[in-house]
N, C-alpha and C positions, 0 to 999 in steps of 0.2 A: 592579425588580431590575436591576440595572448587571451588565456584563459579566462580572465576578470573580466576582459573588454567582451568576451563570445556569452560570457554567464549574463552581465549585462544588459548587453543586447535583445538577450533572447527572451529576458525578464521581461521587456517593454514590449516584442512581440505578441507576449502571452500573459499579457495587462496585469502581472507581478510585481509589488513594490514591494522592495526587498529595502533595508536598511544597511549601512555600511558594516554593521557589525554582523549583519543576517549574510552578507555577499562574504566577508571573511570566514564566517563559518564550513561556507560552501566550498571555499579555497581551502580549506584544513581536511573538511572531508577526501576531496580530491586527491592532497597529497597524501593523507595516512590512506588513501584505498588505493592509490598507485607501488605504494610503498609495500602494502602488504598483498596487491597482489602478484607481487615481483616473487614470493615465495608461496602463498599460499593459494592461487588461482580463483580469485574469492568473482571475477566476473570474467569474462568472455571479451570486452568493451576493454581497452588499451588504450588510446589516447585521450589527452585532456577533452575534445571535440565531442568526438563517441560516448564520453562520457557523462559530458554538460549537457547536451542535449538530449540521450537516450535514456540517461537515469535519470539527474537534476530537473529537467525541464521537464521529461515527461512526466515524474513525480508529482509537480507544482500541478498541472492539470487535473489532478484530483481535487485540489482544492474547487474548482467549480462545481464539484458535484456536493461538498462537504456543508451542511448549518453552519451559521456566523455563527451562532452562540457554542460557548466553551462545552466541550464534548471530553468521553472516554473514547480513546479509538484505538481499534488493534490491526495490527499490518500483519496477514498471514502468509509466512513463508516469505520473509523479508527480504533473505539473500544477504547480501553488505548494506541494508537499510532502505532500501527501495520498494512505494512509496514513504515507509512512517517517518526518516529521520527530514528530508527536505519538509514535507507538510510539520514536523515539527520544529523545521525553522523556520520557516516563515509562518508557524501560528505556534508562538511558543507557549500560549498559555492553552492547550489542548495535551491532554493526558495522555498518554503514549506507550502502546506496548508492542513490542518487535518482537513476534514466533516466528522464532528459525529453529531446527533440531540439526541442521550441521554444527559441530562443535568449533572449529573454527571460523563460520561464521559469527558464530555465539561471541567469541571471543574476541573478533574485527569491533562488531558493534559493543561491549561493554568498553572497549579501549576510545573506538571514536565518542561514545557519549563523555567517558573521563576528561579526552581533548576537547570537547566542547563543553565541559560542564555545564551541560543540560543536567534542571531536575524535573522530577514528574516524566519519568519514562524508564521502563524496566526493558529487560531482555526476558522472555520468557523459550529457555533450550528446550524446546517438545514440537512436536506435530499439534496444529490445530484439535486435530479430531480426539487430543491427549488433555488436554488441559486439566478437565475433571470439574466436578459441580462449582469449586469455589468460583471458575469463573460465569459461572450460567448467569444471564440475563445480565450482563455485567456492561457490556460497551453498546454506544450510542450507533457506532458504524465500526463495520469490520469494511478494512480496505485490501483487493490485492493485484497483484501482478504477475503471482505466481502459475504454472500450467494449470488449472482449477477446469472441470467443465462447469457449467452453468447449473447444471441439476445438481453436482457431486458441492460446489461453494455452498448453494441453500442450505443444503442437507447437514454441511460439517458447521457449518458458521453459526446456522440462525438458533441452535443453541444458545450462546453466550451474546445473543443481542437484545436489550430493553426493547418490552415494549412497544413498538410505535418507531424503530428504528430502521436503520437499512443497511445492506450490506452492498457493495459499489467490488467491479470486476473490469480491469483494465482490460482489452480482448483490441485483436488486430483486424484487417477489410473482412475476414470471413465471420464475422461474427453472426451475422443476418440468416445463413445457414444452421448454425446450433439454435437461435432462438425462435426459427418455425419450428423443430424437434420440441421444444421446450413449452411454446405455446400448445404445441396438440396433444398436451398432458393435463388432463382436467385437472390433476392434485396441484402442478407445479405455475402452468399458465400464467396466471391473474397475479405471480410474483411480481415480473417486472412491470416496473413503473417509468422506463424512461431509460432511453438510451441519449447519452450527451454524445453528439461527433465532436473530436476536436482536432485542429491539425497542431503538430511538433511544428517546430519554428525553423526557420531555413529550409521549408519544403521538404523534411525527411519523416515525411508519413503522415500518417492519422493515428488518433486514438480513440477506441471506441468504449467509454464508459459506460456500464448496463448498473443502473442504479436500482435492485429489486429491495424488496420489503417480505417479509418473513409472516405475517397474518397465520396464512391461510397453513404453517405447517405443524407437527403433531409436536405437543407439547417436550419440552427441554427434558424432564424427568426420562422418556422414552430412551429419547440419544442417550443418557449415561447409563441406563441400565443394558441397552446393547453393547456400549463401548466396556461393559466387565466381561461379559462372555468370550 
C-alpha cells in the first residue's frame, strides 16, 4: 500500500471525507516534511506510514472534538504543523494560527503554507504564554499536542480564548492519572468538560482528547500583567 492508498484508507476508518484536492495536499505536506527533515530534524516520525498515521490521522481526530461552525483556532506548539495544518485542510474555511517558537520550525510551516497556498492562517514564532494582549480573548479553541500538563495548558491558554470557548489537549493511556490530580483542585476541577476516547486507525493506539472550558479561571488581564514581570 503506497502512501495515498494508507492516507485513504485511514481517512474512511476515522469517518474523514477528504476531497481529492484535500488528499494532495496531504501528499505535498508529507513530502516538503520528509524533504526537510532530511536536514533539519523537524520530527522524530520517518516514514510515509509513521507519518500518515501518527501525525495526519491523528491530527484529523481533533476535529471530533472541534464546533461545525467556522471558528478562530490556535495550535499551541505546533512542531511541523501538528494538529493546526491537517484540521486546516480538511476544514479550510477555519482561521488558523500555528505557535511554534523554534525558528526552523517557523520557517518549515511559513514554506509548507506557501506550497499549499492556504489563506487565513498565520505562523506566529513565540511560546504560547508570549503572545501578549493583542491576542487575549481572541480564538474560539486553543488545540494541542504538545508536552502541556493539564493545569499548566488552563493556565497558559485560557487567556487568549472567547468567552464560552474551549481548549482540547491530545494526551496518551495515562491521562486518567493527571485528571484525578486535576479534579481535586477546587480552582481547576469543574474545567474539564469531557474526555473524547478515540482509537488511530490500523490498531496503533488511542487518543485521549480532554476538551476543558476556561469559566471558572481568573481574568486574561492577570496573566499579562504577570507575564511583564
Amino acid at each position: 500500500m503506497n502512501a495515498e492508498e494508507l492516507l485513504r484508507k485511514g481517512l474512511r476508518e476515522i469517518h474523514v471525507s477528504c476531497s481529492e484536492d484535500q488528499v494532495q495536499a496531504f501528499m505535498t505536506h508529507l513530502r516538503e516534511l520528509k524533504k526537510w527533515n532530511r536536514v533539519h530534524n523537524l520530527t522524530a516520525l520517518k516514514t510515509d506510514s509513521d507519518i500518515i498515521i501518527r501525525h495526519f490521522l491523528d491530527s484529523l481526530l481533533y476535529l471530533k472534538a472541534l464546533p461545525e461552525k467556522k471558528i478562530r483556532l490556535a495550535d499551541a506548539g505546533t512542531g511541523a504543523g501538528f494538529p493546526g495544518i491537517p484540521i486546516k485542510i480538511a476544514r479550510p474555511g477555519t482561521h488558523v494560527a500555528l505557535i511554534e517558537p523554534a525558528r526552523k520550525k517557523a520557517a518549515f510551516l511559513r514554506h509548507v503554507i506557501r506550497m499549499l497556498h492556504m489563506g487565513d492562517i498565520i505562523v506566529l514564532a513565540d511560546r504560547l504564554e508570549h503572545l501578549g494582549k493583542e491576542h487575549a480573548r481572541r480564538y474560539h479553541v486553543i488545540v494541542t499536542r504538545a508536552v502541556f500538563s493539564l493545569r499548566d495548558f488552563l493556565e497558559t491558554a485560557c487567556p487568549y480564548v472567547v468567552e464560552g470557548g474551549r481548549i482540547i489537549a491530545g494526551k496518551g493511556p495515562n491521562v486518567f492519572d493527571e485528571l484525578k490530580t486535576l479534579e481535586a483542585d477546587t480552582h481547576l476541577g469543574n474545567s474539564v468538560k469531557e474526555v473524547r476516547r478515540l482509537r488511530l486507525p490500523f490498531g496503533q493506539g488511542e487518543r485521549n482528547l480532554v476538551v476543558m472550558e476556561c469559566g471558572r479561571m481568573p481574568p486574561a488581564t492577570a496573566h499579562f500583567e504577570r507575564c511583564r514581570h
